[in-house]
N, C-alpha and C positions, 0 to 999 in steps of 0.2 A: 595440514590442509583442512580446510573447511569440509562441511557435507554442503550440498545447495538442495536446496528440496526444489522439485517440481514448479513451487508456485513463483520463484525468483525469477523464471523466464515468462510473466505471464501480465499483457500489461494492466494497467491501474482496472482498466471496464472490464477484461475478462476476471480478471480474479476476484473484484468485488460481485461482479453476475454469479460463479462458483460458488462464493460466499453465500451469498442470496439464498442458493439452491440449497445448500448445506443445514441454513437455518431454517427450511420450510420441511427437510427431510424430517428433522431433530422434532420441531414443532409437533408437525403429524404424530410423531410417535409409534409410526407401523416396520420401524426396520429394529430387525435382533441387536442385542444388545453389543456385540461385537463389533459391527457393522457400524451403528451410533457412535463406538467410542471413533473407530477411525475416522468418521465424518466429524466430528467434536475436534483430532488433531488436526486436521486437515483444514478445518475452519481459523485454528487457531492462527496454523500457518500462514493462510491465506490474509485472516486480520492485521499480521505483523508484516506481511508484503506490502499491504496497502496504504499501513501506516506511517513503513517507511519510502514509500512512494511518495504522500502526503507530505511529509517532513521533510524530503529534496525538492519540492515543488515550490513549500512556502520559501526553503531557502532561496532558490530562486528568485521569486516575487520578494521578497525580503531586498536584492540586491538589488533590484529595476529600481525598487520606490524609494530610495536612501534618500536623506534629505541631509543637507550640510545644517551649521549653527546658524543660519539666516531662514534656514525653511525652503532654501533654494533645492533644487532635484540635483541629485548626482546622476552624473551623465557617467555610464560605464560599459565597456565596448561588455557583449554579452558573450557568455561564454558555456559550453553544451557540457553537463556537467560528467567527470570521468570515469570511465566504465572499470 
């Protein structure tokens, strides 16, 4: 069984806004150094949500804009990708 972190239920805008915050904490440089590390994983986590957010989106867009060996558009009923 997998573990699921926190950030896998969180969609594309909250997790990258989280992110956000995460980097302006780190930036600043005013929180203890324990504090910083879990903000760093938690960032990381969140970067790897997003990316793979990213990466099922293009796939999507990927399948809209198919194009056959003439440059003709493939036409293909759409479909909501599975959870």
């Amino acid at each position: 069984m997998s573990k699921r972190t926190p950030s896998e239920n969180k969609s594309f805008e909250e997790a990258l806004a989280e992110l956000e915050m995460c980097v302006q904490r780190l930036e600043d440089g005013q929180i203890p150094l324990e504090e910083a590390l879990r903000c760093y994983e938690n960032g990381v986590a969140l970067f790897n949500h997003c990316n793979e957010l990213l990466s099922k989106a293009r796939e999507r867009i990927l399948i809209l804009a198919g194009e056959d060996d003439q440059g003709n558009p493939i036409l293909k009923a759409f479909k909501e990708p599975e959870e």
